[in-house]
C-alpha positions as CSV (number, residue, x, y, z in Angstrom):
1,X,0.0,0.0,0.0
2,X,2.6,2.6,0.9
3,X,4.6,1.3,-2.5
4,X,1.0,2.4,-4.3
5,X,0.9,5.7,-2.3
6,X,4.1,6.5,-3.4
7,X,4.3,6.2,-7.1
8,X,0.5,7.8,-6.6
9,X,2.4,11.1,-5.2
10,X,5.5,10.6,-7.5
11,X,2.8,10.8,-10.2
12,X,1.0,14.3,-9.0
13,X,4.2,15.9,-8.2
14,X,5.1,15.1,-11.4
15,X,1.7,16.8,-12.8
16,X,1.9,19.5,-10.8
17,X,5.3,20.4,-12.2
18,X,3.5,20.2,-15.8
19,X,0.7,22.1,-14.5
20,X,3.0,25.1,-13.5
21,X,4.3,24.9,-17.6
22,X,0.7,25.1,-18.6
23,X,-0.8,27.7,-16.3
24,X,2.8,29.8,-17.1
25,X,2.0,29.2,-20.8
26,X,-2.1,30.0,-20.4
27,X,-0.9,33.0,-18.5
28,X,1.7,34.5,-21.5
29,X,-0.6,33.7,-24.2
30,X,0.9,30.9,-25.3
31,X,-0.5,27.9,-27.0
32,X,-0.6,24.2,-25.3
33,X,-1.4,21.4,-27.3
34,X,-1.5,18.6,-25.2
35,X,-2.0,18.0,-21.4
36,X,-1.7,14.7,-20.2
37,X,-1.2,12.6,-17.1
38,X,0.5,9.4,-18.0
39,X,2.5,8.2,-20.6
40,X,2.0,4.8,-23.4
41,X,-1.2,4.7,-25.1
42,X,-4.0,6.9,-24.8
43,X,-6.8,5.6,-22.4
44,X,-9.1,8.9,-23.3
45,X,-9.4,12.3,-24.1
46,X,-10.9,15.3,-24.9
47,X,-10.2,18.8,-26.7
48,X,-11.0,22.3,-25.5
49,X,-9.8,25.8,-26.9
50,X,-6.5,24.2,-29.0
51,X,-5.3,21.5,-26.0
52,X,-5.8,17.8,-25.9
53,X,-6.7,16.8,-22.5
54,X,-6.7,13.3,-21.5
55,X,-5.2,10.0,-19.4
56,X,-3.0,7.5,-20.9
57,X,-2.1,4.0,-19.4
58,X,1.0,3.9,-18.0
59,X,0.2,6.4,-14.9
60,X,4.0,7.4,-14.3
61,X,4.0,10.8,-14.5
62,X,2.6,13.5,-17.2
63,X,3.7,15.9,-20.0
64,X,2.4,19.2,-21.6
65,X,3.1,19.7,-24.6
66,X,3.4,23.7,-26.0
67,X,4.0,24.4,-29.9
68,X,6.9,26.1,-31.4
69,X,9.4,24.7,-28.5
70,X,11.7,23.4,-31.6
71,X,11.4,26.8,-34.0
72,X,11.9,24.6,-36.7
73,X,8.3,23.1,-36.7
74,X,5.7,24.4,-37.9
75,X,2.7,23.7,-35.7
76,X,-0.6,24.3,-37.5
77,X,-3.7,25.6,-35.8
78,X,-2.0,27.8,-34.1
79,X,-0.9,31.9,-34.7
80,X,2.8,32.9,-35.3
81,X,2.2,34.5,-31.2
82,X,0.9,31.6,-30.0
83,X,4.0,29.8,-30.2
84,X,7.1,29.7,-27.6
85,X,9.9,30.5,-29.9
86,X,7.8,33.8,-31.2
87,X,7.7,34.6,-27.2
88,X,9.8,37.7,-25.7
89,X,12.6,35.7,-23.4
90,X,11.0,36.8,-20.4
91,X,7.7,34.8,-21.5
92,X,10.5,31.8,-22.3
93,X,12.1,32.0,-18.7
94,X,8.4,32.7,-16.6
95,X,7.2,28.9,-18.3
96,X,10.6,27.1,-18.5
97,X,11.4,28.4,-14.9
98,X,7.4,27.6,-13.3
99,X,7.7,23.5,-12.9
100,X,10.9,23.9,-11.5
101,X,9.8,26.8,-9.0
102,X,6.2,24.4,-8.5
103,X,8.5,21.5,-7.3
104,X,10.8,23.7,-4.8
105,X,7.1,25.1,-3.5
106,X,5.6,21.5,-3.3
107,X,8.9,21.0,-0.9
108,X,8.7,23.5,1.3
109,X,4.9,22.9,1.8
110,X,5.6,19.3,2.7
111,X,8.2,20.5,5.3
112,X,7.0,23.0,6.4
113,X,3.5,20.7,7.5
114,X,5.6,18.1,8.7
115,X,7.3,21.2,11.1
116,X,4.7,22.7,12.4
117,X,2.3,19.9,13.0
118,X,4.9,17.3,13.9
119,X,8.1,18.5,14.9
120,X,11.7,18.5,13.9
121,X,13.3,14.6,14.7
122,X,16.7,15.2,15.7
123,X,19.7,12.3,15.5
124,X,21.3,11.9,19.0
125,X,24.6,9.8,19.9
126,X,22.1,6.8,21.4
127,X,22.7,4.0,18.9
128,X,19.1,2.3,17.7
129,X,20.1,-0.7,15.5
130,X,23.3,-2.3,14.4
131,X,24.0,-2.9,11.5
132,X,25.6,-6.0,9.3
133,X,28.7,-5.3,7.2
134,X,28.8,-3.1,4.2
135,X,31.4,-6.3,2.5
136,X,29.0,-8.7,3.4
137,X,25.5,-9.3,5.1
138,X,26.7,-12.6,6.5
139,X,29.2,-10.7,8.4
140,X,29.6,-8.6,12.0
141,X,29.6,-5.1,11.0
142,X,32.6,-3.4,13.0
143,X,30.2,-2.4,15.7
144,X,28.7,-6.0,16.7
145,X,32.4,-6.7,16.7
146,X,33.4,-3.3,19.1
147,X,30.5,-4.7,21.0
148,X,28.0,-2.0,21.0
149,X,24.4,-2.6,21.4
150,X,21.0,-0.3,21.1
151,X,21.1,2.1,24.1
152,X,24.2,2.7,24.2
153,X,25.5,6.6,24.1
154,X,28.8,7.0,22.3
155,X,30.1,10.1,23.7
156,X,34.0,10.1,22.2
157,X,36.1,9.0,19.2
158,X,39.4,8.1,19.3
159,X,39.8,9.8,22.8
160,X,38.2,13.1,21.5
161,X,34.4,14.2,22.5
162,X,31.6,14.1,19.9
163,X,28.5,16.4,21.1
164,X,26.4,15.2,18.4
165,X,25.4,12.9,15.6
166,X,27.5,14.9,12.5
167,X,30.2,15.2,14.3
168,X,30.8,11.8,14.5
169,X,29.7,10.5,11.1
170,X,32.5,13.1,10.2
171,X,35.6,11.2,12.3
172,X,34.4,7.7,11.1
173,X,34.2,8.7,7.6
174,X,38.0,9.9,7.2
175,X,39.1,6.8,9.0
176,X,38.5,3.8,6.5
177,X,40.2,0.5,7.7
178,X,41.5,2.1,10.4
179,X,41.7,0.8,14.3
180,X,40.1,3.1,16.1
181,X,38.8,3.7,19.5
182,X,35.2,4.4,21.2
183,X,33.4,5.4,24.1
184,X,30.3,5.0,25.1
185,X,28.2,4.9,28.2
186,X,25.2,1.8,29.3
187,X,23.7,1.5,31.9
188,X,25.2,4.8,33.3
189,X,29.0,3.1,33.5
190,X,31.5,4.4,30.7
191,X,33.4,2.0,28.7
192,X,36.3,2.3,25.6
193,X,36.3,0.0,23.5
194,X,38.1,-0.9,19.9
195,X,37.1,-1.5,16.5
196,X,38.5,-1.8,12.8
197,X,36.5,0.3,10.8
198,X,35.2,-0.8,7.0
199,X,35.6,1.1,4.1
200,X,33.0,1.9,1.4
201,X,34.4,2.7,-1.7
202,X,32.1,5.8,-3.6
203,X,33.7,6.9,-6.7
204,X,36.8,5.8,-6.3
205,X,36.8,7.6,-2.5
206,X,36.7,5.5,0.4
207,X,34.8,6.4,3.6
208,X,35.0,4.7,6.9
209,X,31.9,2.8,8.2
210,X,31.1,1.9,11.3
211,X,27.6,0.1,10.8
212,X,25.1,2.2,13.7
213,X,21.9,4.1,13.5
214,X,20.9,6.8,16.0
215,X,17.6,7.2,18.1
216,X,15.9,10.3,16.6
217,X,14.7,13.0,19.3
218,X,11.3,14.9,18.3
219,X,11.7,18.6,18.8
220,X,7.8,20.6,18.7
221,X,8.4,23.7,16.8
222,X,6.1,26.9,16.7
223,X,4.4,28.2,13.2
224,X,7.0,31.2,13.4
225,X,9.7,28.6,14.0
226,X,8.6,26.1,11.5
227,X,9.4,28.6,8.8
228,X,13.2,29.2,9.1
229,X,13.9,25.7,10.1
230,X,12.0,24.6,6.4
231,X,14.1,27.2,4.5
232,X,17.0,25.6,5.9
233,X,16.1,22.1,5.1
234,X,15.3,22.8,2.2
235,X,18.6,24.8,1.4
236,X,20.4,21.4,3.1
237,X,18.2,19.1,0.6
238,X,19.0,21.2,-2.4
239,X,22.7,20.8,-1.7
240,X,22.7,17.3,-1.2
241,X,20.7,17.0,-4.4
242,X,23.0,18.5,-6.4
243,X,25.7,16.8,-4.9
244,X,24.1,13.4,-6.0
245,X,23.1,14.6,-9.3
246,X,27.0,15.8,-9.9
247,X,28.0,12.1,-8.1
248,X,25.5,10.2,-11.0
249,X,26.4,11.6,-14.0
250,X,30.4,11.8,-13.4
251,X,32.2,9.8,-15.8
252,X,33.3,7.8,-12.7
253,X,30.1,6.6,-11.7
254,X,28.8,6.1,-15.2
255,X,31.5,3.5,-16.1
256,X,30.4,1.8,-12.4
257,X,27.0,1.9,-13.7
258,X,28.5,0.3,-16.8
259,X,29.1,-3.0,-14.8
260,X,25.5,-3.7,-13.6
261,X,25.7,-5.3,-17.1
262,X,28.8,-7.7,-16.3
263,X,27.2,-8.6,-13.1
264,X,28.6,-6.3,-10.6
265,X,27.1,-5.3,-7.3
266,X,26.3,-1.6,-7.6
267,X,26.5,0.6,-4.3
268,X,22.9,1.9,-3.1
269,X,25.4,5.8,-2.6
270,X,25.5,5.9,-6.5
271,X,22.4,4.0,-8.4
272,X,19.8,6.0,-9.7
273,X,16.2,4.9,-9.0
274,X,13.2,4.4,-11.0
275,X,9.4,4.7,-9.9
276,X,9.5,0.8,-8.8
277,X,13.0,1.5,-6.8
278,X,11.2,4.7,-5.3
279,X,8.2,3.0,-4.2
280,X,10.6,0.3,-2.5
281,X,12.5,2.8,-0.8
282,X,8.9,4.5,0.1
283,X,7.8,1.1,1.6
284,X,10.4,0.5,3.7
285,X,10.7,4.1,4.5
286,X,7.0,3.9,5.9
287,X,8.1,1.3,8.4
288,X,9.1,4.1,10.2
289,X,6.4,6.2,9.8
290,X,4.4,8.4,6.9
291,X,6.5,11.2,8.6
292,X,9.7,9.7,7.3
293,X,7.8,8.8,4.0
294,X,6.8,12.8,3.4
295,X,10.0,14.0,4.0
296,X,11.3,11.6,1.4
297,X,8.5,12.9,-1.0
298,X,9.8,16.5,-0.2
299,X,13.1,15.7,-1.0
300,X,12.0,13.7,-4.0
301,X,10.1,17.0,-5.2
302,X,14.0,18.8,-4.6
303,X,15.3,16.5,-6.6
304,X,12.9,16.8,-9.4
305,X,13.4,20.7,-9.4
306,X,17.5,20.3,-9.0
307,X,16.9,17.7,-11.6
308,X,15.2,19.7,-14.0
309,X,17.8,22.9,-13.8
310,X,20.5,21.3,-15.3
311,X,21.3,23.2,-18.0
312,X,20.8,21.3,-21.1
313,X,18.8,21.1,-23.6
314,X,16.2,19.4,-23.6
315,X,15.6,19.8,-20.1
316,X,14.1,23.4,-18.3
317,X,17.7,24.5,-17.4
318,X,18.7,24.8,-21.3
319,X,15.3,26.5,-21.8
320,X,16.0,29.2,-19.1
321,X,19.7,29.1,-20.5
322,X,19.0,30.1,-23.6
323,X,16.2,33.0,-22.7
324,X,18.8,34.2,-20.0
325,X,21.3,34.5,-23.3
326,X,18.4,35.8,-25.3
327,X,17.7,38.6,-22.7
328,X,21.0,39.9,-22.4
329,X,22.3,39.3,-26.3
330,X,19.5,40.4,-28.2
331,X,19.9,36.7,-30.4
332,X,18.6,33.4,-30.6
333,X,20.2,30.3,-30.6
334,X,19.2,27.9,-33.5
335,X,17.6,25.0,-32.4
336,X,19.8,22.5,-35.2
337,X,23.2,23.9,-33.3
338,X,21.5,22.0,-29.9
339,X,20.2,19.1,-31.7
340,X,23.7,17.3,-31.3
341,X,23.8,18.1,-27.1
342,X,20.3,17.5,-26.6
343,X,21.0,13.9,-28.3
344,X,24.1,13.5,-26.0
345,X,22.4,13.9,-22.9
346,X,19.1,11.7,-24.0
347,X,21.5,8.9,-24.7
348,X,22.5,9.4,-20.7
349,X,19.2,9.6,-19.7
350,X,17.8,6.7,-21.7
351,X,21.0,4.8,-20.3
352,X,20.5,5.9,-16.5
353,X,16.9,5.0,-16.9
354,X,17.3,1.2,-18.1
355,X,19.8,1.1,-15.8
356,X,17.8,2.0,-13.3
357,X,14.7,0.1,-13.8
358,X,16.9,-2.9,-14.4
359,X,18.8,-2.6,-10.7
360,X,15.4,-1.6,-9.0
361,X,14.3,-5.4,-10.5
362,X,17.7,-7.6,-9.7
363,X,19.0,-6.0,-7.0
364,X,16.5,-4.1,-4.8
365,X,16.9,-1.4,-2.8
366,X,17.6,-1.9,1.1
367,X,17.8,1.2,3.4
């Protein structure tokens, strides 16, 4: 069920983001086409003033569809000023720029209610689970063999303090395979004990793992609270996702991606993720409850927007690109002189998406 609620919300977030392309368009004058949610073949539909309105079968998503976006067509039915590359560049960068800004709003709604109705969960230095081995799920992670267990409070590293959760993912990630020391408290007693850390290899980087999870602390937050600490999650979110959209499509972690078709394990870190591999991460995500599942869908709206900003064409961010350079050159770029970029990167992205929908299949997600 929380599998089928997921794709349902990856689906309307999806829409919505269309939506903001055809109100933008509406809004400029601007012809649209087609409007439809889903994709494969055409379940129904219907026509009013120029657009094509219907469902289609495979409900993964939607797509408007505005004339004149290649100036090389020449869309009939329509005026010379109701097409997009007639538009002044500002009409260009309002509808290019309006799923993007949708998604990024769609986030900080979804925050922002999780905030202000919920609270803020907080990771402490009390472990909650133990984890198995990042080389192999048969074997102790370095924890089980340090002997830690759930309730205990690790309260130094290597004979230096941590005072929180961050600050102690940071000394056991620049420590791969090394020996290193802990301390912890149970049952109000302190203890030190030793462990060999593992090392997980991410791009050619390795980063030291020690295999724990934290007990969250909920924080209540007020309305006028709520708001800064959304913003700043949202900032933190934005960063990460453009961290992991500059981790996926570096040429490193495309030629790892490469060996998913010679039988290779592919680290969770670096695999992209289709609908089926989001609704598995949703499920298990759920487990720990719908709060942990919307914050997911926030981020998944972040990513979405990020996503979408990359500056290439075919994608909004080579739209806004090129009305930016419109605005400020007075010219227009020929759509032929893109053709060969805009091939490039659907290549990548037809590549990414087998890829992904292949993994999601033979090697499911586990978080």
């Amino acid at each position: 069920m929380n599998a089928i609620l997921t794709i349902a919300l990856l689906t309307l977030f999806v829409v919505l983001h269309e939506l903001g392309h055809y109100i933008s368009a509406r809004r400029s004058k601007i012809a649209v086409s087609e409007f439809f949610v889903g994709f494969g073949p055409k379940i129904f539909s219907f026509k009013k003033n120029k657009t094509e309105y219907g469902l289609k079968a495979f409900l993964l998503g939607g797509y408007v569809k505005i004339p004149g976006m290649d100036q090389n067509e020449s869309p009939e039915g329509y005026e010379n000023n109701e097409l997009f590359h007639t538009a002044t560049w500002t009409k260009k960068l309002y509808i290019a720029s309006s799923g993007i800004i949708v998604n990024f709003l769609l986030a900080w709604i979804i925050l922002f209610s999780i905030f202000a109705f919920y609270g803020i969960e907080q990771p402490t230095l009390e472990i909650s689970t133990i984890g198995t081995s990042s080389v192999s799920e048969s074997d102790s992670a370095p924890s089980e063999i340090a002997g830690l267990k759930p309730g205990d409070v690790i309260y130094s590293f290597n004979g230096k303090s941590v005072n929180n959760w961050d600050s102690l993912v940071s000394v056991i990630e620049v420590n791969p395979n090394q020996e290193v020391s802990i301390g912890y408290t149970r049952n109000s007693q302190k203890y030190i004990t030793t462990t060999i850390l593992e090392a997980r290899d991410i791009n050619n980087k390795s980063y030291g793992y020690l295999g724990v999870s934290p007990v969250l602390e909920r924080q209540t937050l007020s309305i006028l609270e709520a708001v800064p600490a959304t913003t700043l999650v949202e900032l933190d979110m934005t960063k990460s996702a453009i961290q992991g959209i500059v981790t996926l499509f570096s040429p490193a972690n495309l030629q790892t991606l490469l060996g998913t078709y010679s039988g290779e394990s592919i680290p969770d870190e670096v695999r992209p993720l289709s609908p089926i591999g989001l609704a598995q991460a949703g499920n298990q995500i759920a487990e720990g409850g719908y709060v942990n599942l919307f914050s997911l869908l926030a981020f998944v709206n972040i990513f979405l927007a990020v996503f979408n900003s990359i500056p290439l064409v075919p994608l909004d961010g080579g739209r806004i690109v090129l009305a930016l350079y419109e605005g400020i050159t007075g010219k227009k770029v020929e759509d032929k002189k893109l053709y060969p970029i805009a091939a490039v990167v659907i290549i990548v992205f037809v590549f990414l998406g087998i890829t992904a929908f292949y993994l999601d299949i033979t090697q499911p997600i586990k978080l």
